[in-house]
C-alpha positions, 0 to 999 in steps of 0.5 A: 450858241452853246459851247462844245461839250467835247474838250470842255471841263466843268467847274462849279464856283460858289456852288453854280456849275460852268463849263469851260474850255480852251482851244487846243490850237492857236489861232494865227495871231496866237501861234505868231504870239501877236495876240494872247490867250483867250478861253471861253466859259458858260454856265452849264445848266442854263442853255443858251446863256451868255458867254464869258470870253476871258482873255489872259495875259499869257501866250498860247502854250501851242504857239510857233515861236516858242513863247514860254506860256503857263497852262490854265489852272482852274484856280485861275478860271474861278476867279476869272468868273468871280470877277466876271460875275461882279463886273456885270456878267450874267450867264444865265441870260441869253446876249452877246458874250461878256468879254472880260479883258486881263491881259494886262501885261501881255508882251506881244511878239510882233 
């Protein structure tokens, strides 16, 4: 399935383009502040490829009880696809999305 193009940014890493995006609304245990940020990236050339689903250490800057989150930088998803492409990620190839998990530290509300 390929990602939304609309509210989507591109980015290009070690010369490859990728498109990611944020969703602007919380899911329910984002705005509880139960669960941490997640964000999704795909290699925008190839379609349908593997998605990459990053889920970080911060809260959603949209959550309802006021947790204090920074935003994504693109500095920030760069490395994330470094480091998903050294642990095994492959976005050009059609499969089940690649989760890579650093939310390490991530202090959940509930």
């Amino acid at each position: 399935m390929a990602l939304v193009k609309k509210g989507s940014r591109l980015i290009t890493v070690d010369g490859t383009t990728y498109r990611w995006r944020l969703r602007g609304r919380p899911t329910y245990g984002q705005g509880l502040g139960w669960s941490p940020l997640a964000y999704v990236v795909e290699h925008a050339e190839s379609s349908p490829g593997t998605a990459l689903v990053i889920t970080t250490d911060q809260p959603h800057l949209s959550n309802w009880i006021g947790m204090q989150g920074s935003p994504i930088l693109p500095a920030q998803v760069a490395d994330s696809i470094r480091t998903a492409l050294t642990t095994g990620w492959t976005p050009k190839i059609p499969g089940q999305p690649f989760h890579l998990d650093q939310s390490a530290g991530f202090v959940s509300s509930g």
